[in-house]
C-alpha positions in Angstrom: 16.1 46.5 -28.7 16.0 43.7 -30.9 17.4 44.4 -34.8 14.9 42.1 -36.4 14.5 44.2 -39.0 15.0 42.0 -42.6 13.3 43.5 -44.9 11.9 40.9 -47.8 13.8 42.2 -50.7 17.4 43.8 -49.5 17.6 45.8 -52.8 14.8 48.0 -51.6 16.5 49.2 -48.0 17.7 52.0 -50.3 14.0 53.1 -51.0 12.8 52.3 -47.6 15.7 54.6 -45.8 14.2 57.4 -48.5 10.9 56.5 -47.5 11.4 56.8 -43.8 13.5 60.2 -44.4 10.1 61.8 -45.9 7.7 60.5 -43.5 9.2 61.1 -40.7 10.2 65.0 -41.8 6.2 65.3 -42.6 6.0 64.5 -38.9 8.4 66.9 -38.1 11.3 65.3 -37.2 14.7 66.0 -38.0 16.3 62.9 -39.9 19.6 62.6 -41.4 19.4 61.3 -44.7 23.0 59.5 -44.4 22.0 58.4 -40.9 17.7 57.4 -41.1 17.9 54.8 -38.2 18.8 57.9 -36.1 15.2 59.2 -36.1 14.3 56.4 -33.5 16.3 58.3 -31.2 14.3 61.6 -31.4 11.2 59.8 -31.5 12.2 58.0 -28.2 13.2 61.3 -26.9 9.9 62.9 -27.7 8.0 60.0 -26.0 10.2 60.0 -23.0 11.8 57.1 -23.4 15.8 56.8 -22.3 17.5 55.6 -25.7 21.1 55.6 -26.4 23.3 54.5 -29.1 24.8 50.8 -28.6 23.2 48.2 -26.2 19.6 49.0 -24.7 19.1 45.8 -23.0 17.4 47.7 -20.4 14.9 49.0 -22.6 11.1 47.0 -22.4 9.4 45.4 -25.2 6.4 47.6 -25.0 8.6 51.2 -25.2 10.6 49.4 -27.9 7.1 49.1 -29.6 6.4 52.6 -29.2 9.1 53.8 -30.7 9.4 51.3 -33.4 5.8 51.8 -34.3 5.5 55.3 -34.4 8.1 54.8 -37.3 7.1 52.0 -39.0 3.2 52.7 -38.8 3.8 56.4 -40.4 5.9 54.4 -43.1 2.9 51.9 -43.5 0.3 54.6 -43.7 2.1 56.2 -46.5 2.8 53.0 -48.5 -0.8 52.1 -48.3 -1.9 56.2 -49.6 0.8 55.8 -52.2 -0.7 52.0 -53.1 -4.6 53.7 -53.0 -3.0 56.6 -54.8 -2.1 54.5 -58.1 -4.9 52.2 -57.9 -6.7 55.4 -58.5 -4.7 56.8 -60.9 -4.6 53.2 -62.9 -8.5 53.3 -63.3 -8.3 56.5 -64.8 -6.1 55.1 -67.7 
């Protein structure tokens, strides 16, 4: 799986591990808060795709997608409800 994930300002990985932490425990997984990146490997599990830790060179773009997307799309969803959220709240001031 490729690790091409630079995030545009590397102050906020932080705020993005915390962010991942929450969403993912709202979809009931079990995520380490020392250890965030772990979640992909219960997510993978769930979907029945063989992850382990270290090289997955073996693994195919599209099951790296699912696993990947089922992370980063939850994260998405609840940056864009928290971005509606005090759009809302900023017309009410």
């Amino acid at each position: 799986m490729a690790k091409n994930n630079k995030i545009l300002v590397p102050e906020a990985r932080d705020e993005l591990d915390k962010l991942k932490v929450e969403v993912m425990k709202q979809q009931g997984f079990q995520v380490p808060k020392d250890h965030p990146d772990n979640v992909k490997f219960e997510v993978a599990d769930e979907l029945g795709i063989p992850l382990s830790k270290g090289k997955n060179g073996q693994i195919t773009a599209e099951n790296a997608g699912k696993i990947g997307g089922s992370i980063g799309g939850n994260m998405v969803k609840e940056m864009v409800r928290m971005a509606q959220q005090q759009m809302v709240n900023r017309d009410k001031e």
